[in-house]
PDB file with SEQRES, HELIX, SHEET and CRYST1 records, atoms N, CA, C and O in Angstrom:
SEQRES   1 A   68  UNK UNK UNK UNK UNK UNK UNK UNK UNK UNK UNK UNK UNK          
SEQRES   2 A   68  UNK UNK UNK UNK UNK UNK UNK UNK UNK UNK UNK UNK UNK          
SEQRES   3 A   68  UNK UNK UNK UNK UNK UNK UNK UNK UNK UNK UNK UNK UNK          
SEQRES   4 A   68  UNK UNK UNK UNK UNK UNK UNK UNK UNK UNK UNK UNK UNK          
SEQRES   5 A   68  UNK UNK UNK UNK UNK UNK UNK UNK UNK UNK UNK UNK UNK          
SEQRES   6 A   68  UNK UNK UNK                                                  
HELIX    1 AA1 UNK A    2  UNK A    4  5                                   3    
HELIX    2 AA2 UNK A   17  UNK A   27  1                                  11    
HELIX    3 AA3 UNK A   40  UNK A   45  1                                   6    
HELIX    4 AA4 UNK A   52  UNK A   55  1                                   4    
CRYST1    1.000    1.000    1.000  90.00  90.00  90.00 P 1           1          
ATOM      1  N   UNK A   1      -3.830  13.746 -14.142  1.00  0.00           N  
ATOM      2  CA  UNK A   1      -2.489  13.898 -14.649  1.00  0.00           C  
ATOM      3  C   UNK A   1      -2.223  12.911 -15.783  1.00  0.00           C  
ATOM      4  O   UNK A   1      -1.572  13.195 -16.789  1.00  0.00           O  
ATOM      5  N   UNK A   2      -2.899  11.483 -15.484  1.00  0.00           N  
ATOM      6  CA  UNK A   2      -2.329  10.840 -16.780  1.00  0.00           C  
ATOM      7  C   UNK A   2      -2.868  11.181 -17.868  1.00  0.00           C  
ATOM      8  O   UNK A   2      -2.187  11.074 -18.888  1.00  0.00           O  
ATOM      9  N   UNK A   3      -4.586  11.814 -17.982  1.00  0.00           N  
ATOM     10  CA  UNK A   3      -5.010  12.303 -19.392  1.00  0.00           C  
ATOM     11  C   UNK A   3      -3.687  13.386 -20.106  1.00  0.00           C  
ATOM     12  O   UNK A   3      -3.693  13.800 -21.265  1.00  0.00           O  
ATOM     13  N   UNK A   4      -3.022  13.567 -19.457  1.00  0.00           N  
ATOM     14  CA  UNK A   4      -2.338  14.969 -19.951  1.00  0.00           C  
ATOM     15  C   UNK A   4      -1.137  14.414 -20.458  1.00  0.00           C  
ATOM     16  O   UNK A   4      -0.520  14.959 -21.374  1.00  0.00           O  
ATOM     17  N   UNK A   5      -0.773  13.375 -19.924  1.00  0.00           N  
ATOM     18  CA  UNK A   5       0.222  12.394 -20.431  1.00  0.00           C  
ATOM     19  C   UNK A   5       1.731  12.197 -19.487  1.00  0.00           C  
ATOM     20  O   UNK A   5       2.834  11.751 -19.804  1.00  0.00           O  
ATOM     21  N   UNK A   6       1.293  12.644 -18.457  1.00  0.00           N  
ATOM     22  CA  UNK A   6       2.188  12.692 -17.078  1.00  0.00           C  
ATOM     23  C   UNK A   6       2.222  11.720 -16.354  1.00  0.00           C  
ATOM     24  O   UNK A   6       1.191  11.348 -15.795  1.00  0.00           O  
ATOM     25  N   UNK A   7       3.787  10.861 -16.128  1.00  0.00           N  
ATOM     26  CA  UNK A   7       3.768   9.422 -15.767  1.00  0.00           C  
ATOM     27  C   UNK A   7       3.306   9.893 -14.160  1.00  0.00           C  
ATOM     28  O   UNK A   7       3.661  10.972 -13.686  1.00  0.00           O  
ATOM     29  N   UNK A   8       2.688   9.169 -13.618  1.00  0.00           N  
ATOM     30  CA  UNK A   8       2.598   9.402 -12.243  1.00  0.00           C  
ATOM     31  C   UNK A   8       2.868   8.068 -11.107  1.00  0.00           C  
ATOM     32  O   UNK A   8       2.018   7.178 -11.092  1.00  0.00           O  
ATOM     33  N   UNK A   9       3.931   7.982 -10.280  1.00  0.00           N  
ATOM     34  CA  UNK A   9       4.016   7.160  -9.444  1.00  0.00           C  
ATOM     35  C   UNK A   9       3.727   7.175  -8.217  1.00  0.00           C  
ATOM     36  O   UNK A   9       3.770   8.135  -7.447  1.00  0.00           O  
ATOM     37  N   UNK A  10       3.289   5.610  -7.919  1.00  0.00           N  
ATOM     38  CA  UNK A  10       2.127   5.564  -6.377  1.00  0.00           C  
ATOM     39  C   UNK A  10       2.777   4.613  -5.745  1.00  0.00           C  
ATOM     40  O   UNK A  10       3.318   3.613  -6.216  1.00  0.00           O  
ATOM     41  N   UNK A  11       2.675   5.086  -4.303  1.00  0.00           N  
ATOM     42  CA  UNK A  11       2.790   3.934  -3.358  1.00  0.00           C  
ATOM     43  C   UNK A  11       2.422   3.572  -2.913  1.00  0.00           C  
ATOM     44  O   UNK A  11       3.138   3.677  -1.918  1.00  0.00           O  
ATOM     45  N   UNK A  12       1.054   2.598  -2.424  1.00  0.00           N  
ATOM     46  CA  UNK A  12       0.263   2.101  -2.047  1.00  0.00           C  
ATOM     47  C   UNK A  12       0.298   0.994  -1.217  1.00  0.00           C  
ATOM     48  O   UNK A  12       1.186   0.239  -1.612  1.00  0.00           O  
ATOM     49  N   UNK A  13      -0.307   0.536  -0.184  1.00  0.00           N  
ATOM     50  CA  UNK A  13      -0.717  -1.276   0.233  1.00  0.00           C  
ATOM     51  C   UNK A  13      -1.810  -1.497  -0.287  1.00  0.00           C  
ATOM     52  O   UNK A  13      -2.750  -0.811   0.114  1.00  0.00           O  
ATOM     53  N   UNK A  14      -2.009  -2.302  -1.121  1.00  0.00           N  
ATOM     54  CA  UNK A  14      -3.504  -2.689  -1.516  1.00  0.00           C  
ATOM     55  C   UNK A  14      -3.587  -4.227  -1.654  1.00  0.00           C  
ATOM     56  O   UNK A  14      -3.531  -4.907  -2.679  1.00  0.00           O  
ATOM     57  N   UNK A  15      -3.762  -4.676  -0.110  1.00  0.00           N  
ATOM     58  CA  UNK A  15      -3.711  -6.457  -0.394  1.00  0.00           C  
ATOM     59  C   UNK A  15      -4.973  -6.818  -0.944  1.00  0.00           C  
ATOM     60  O   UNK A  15      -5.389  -7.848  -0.414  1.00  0.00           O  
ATOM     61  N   UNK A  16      -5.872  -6.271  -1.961  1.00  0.00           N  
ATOM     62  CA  UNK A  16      -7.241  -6.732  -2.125  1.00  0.00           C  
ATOM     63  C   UNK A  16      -7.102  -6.601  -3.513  1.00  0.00           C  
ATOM     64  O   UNK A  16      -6.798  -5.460  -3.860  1.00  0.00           O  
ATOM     65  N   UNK A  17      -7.237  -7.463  -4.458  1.00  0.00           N  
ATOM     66  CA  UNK A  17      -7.089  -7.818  -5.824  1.00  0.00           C  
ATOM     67  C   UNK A  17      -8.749  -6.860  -6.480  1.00  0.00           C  
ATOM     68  O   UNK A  17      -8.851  -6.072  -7.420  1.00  0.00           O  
ATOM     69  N   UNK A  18      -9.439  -7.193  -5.850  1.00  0.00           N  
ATOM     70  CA  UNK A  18     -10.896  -6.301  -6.162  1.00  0.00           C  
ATOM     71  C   UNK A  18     -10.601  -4.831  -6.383  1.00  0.00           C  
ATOM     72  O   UNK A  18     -11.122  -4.270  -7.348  1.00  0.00           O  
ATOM     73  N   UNK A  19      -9.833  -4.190  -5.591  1.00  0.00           N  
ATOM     74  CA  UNK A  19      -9.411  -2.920  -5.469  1.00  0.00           C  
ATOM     75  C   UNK A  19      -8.439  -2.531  -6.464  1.00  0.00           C  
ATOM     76  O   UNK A  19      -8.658  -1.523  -7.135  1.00  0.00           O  
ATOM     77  N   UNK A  20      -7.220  -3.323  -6.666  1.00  0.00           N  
ATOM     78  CA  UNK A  20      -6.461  -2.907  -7.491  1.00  0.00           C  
ATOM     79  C   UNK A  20      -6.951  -2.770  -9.307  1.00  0.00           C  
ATOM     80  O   UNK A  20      -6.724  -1.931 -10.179  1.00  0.00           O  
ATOM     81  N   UNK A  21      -7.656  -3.975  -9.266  1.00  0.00           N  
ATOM     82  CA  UNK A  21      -8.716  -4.214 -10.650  1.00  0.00           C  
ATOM     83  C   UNK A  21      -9.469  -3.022 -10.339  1.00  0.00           C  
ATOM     84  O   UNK A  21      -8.872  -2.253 -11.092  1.00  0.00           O  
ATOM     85  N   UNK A  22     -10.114  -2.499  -9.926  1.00  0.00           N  
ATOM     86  CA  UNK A  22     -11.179  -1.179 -10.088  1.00  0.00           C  
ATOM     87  C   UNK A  22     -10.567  -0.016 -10.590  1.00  0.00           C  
ATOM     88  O   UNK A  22     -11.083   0.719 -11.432  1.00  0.00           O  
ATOM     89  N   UNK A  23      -9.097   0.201  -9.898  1.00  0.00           N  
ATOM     90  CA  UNK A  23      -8.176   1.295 -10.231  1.00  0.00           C  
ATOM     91  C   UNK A  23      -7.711   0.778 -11.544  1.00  0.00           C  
ATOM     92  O   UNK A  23      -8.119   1.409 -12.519  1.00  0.00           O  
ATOM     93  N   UNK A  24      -6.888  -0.312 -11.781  1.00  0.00           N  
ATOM     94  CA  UNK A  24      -6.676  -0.644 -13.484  1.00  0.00           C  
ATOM     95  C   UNK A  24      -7.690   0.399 -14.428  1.00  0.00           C  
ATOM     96  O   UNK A  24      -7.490   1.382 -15.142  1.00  0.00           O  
ATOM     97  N   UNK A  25      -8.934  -0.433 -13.985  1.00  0.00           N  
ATOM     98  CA  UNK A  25      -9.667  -0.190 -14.876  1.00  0.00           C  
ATOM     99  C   UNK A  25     -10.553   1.367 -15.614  1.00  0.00           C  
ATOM    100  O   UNK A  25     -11.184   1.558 -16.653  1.00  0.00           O  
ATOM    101  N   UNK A  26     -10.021   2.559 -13.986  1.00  0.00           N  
ATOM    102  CA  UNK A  26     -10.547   3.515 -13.767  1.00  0.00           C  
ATOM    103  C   UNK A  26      -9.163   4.574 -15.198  1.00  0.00           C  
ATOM    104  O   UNK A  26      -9.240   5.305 -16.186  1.00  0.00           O  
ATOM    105  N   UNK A  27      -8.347   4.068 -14.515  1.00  0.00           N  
ATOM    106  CA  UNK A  27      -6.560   4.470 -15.066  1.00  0.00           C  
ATOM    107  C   UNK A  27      -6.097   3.932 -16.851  1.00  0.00           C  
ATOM    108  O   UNK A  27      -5.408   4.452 -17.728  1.00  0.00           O  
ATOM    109  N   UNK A  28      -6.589   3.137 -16.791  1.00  0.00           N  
ATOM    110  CA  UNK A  28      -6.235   2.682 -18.140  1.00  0.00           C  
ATOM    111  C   UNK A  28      -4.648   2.218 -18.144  1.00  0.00           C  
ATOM    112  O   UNK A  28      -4.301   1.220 -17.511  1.00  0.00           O  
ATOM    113  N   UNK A  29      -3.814   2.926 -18.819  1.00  0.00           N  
ATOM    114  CA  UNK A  29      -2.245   2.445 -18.550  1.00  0.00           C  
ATOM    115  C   UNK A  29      -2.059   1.986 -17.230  1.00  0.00           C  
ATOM    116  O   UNK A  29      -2.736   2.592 -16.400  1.00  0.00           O  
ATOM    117  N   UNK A  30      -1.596   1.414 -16.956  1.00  0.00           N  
ATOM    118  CA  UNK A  30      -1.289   0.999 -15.087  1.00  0.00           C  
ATOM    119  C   UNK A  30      -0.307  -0.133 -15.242  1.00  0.00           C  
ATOM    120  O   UNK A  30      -0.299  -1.133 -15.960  1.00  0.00           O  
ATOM    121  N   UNK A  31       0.306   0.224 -14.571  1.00  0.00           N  
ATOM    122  CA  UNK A  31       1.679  -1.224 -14.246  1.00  0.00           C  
ATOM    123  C   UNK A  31       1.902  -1.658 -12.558  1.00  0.00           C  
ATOM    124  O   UNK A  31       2.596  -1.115 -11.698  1.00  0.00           O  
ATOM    125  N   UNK A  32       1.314  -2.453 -12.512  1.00  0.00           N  
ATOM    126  CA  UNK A  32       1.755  -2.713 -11.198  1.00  0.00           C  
ATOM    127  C   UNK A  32       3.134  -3.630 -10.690  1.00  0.00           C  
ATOM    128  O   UNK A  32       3.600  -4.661 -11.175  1.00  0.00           O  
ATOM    129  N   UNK A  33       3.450  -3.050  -9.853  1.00  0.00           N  
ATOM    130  CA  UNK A  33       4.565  -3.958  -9.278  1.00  0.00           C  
ATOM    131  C   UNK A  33       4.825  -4.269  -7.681  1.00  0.00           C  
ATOM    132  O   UNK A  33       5.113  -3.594  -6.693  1.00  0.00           O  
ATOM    133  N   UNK A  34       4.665  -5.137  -7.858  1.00  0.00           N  
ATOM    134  CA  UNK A  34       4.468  -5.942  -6.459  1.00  0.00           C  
ATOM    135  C   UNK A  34       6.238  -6.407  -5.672  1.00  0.00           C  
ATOM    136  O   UNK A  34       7.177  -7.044  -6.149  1.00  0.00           O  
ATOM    137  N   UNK A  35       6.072  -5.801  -4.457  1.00  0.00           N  
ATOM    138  CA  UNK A  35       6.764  -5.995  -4.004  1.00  0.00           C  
ATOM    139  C   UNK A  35       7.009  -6.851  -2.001  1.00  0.00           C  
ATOM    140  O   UNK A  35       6.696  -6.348  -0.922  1.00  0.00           O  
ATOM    141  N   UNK A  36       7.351  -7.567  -2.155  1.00  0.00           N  
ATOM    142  CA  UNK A  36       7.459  -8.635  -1.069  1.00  0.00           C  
ATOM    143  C   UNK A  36       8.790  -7.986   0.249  1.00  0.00           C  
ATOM    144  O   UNK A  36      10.003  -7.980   0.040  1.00  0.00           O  
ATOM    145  N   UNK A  37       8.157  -7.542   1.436  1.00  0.00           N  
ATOM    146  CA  UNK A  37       9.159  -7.151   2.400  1.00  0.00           C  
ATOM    147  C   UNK A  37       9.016  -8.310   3.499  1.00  0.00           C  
ATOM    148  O   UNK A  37       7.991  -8.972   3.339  1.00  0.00           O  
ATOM    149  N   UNK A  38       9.834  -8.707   4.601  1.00  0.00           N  
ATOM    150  CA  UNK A  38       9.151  -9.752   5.431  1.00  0.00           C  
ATOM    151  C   UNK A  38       8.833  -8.639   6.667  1.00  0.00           C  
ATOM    152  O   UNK A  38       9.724  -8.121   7.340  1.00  0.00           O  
ATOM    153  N   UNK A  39       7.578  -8.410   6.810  1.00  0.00           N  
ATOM    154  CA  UNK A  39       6.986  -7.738   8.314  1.00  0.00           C  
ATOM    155  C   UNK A  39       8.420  -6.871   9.312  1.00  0.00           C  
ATOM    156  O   UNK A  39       8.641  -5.694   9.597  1.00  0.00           O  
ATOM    157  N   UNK A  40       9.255  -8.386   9.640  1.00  0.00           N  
ATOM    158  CA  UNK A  40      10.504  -7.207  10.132  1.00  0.00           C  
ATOM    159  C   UNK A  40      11.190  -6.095   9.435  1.00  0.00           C  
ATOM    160  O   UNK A  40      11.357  -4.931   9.800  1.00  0.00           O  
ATOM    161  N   UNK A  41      11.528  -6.666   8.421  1.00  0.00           N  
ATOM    162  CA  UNK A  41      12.117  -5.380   7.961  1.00  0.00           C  
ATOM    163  C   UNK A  41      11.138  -4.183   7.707  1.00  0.00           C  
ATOM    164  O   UNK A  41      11.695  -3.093   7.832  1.00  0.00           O  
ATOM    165  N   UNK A  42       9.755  -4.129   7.367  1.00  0.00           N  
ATOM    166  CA  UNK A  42       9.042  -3.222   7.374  1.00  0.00           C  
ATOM    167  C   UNK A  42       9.205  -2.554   8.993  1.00  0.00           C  
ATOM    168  O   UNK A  42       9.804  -1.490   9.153  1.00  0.00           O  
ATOM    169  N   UNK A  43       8.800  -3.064   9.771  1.00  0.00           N  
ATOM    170  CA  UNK A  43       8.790  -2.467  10.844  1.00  0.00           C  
ATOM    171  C   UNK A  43      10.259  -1.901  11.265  1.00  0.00           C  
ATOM    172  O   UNK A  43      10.439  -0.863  11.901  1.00  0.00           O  
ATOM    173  N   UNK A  44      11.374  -2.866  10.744  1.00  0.00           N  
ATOM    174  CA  UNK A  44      12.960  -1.903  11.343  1.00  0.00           C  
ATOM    175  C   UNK A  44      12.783  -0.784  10.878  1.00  0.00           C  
ATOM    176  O   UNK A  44      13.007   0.140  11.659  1.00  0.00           O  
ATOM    177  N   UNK A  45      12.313  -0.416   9.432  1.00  0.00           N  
ATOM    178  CA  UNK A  45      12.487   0.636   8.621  1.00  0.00           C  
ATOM    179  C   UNK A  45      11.708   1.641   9.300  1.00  0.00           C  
ATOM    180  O   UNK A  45      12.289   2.672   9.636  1.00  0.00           O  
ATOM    181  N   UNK A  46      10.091   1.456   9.634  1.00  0.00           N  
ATOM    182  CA  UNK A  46       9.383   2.272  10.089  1.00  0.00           C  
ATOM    183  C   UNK A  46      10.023   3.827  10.821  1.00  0.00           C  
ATOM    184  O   UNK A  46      10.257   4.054  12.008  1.00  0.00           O  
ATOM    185  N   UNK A  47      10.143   4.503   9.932  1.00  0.00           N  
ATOM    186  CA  UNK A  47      10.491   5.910  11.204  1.00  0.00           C  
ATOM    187  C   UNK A  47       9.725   6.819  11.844  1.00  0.00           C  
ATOM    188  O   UNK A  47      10.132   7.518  12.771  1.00  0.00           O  
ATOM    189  N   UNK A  48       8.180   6.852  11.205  1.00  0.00           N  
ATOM    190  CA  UNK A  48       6.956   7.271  11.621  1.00  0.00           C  
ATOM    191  C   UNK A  48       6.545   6.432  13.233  1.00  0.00           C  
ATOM    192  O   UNK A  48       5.811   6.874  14.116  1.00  0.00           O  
ATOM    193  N   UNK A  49       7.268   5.167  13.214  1.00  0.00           N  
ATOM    194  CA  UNK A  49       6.406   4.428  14.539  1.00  0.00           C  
ATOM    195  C   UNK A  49       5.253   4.231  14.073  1.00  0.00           C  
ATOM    196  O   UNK A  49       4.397   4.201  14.957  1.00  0.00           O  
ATOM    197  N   UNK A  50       4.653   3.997  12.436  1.00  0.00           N  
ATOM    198  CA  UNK A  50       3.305   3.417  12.533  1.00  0.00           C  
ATOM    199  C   UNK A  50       3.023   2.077  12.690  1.00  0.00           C  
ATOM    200  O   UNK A  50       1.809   1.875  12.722  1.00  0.00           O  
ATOM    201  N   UNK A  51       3.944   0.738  12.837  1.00  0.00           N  
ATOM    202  CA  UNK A  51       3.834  -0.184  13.281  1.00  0.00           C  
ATOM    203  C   UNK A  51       3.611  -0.472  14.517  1.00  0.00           C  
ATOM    204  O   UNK A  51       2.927  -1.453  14.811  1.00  0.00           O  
ATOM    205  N   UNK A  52       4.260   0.500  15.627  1.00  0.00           N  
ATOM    206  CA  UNK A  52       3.888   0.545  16.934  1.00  0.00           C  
ATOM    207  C   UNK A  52       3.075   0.756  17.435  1.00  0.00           C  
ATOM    208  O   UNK A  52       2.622   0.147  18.404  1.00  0.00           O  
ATOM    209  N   UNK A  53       2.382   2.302  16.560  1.00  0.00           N  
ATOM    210  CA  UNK A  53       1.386   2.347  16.940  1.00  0.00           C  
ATOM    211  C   UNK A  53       0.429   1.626  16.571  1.00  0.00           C  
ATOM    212  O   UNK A  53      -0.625   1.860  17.162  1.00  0.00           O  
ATOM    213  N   UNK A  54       0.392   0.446  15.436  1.00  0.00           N  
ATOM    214  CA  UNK A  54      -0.229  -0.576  15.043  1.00  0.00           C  
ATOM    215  C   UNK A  54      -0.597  -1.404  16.524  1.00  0.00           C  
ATOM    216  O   UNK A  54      -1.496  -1.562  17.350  1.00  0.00           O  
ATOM    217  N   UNK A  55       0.859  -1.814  16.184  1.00  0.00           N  
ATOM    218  CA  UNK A  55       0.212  -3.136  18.081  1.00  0.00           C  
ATOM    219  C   UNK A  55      -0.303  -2.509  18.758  1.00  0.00           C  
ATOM    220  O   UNK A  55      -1.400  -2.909  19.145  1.00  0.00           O  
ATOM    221  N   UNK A  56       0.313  -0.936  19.359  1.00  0.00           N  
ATOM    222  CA  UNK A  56      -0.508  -1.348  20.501  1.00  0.00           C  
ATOM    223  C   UNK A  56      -2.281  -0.558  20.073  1.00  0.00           C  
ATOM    224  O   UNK A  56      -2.683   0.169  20.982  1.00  0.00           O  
ATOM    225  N   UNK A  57      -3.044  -0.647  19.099  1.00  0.00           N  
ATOM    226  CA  UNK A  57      -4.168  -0.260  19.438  1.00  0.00           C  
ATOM    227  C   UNK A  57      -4.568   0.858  18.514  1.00  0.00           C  
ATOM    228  O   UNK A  57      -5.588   0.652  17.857  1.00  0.00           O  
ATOM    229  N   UNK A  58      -3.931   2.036  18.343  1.00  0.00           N  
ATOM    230  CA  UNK A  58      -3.664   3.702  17.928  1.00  0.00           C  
ATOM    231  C   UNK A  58      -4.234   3.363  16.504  1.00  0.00           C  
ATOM    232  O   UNK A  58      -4.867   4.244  15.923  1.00  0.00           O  
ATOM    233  N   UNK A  59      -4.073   2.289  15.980  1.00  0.00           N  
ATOM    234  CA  UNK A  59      -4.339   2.523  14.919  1.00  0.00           C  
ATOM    235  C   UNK A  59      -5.206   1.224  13.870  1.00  0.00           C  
ATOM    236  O   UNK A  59      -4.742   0.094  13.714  1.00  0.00           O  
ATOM    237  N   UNK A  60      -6.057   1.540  13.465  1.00  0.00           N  
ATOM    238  CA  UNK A  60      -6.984   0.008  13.167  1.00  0.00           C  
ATOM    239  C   UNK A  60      -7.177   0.014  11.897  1.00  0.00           C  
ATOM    240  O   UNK A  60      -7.428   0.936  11.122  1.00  0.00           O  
ATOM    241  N   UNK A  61      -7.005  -1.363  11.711  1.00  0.00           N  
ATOM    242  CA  UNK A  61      -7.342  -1.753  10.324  1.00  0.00           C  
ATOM    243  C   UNK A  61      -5.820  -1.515   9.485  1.00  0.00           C  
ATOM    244  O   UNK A  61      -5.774  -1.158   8.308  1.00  0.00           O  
ATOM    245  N   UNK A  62      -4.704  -1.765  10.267  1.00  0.00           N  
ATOM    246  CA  UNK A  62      -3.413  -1.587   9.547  1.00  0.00           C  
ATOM    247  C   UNK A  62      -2.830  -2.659   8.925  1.00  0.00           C  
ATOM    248  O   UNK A  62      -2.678  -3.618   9.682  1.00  0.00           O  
ATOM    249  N   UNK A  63      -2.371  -2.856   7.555  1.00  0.00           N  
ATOM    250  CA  UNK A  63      -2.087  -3.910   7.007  1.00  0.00           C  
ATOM    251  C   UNK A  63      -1.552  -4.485   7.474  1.00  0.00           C  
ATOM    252  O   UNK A  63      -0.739  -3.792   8.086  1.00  0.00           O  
ATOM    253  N   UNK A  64      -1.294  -6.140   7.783  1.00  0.00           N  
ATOM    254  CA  UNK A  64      -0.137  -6.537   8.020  1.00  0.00           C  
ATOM    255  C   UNK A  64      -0.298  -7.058   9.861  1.00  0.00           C  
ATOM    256  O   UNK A  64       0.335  -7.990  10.358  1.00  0.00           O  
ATOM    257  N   UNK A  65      -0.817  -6.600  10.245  1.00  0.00           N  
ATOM    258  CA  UNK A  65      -0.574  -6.066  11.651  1.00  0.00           C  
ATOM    259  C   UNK A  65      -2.269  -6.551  12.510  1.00  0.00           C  
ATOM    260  O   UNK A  65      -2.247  -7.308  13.481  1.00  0.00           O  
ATOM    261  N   UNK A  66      -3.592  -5.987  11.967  1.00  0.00           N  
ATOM    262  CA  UNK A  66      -4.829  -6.164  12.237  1.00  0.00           C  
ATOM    263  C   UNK A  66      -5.451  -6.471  11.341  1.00  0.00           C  
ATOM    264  O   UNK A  66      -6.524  -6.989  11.649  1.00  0.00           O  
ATOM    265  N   UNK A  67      -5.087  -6.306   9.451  1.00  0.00           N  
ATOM    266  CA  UNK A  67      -6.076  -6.370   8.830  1.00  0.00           C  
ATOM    267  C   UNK A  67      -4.934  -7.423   8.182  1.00  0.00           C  
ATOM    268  O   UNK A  67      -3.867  -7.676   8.740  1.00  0.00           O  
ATOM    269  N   UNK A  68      -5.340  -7.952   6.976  1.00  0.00           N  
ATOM    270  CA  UNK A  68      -4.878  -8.640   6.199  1.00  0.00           C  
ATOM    271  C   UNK A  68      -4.104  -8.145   4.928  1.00  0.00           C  
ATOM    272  O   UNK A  68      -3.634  -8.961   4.135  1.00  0.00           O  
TER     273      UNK A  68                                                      
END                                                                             
């Protein structure tokens, strides 16, 4: 989509600086913007229950929660 010249917006977790540099570099234009929630409020917000199912187990390797 962006060769064509179509802004495209993403929402992502990507706590790994290695990763986000690979995509820069794959993308060309790229703006990132970083945004800071504190854990609770992520989880009040949650309406999926994927934080819950974070603790207890259901789900591995979840940011924040099991992974980093």
């Amino acid at each position: 989509m962006c060769r064509n010249g179509v802004i495209v917006i993403v929402s992502a977790i990507s706590p790994y600086r290695e990763i986000r540099e690979e995509v820069k570099n794959r993308i060309g234009d790229f703006l990132e913007v970083y945004v800071n929630s504190p854990l609770a409020v992520c989880e009040k917000r949650d309406v999926k229950g994927l934080y819950k199912k974070a603790r207890n187990g259901e789900i591995k390797n979840f940011t924040n929660i099991i992974s980093p």
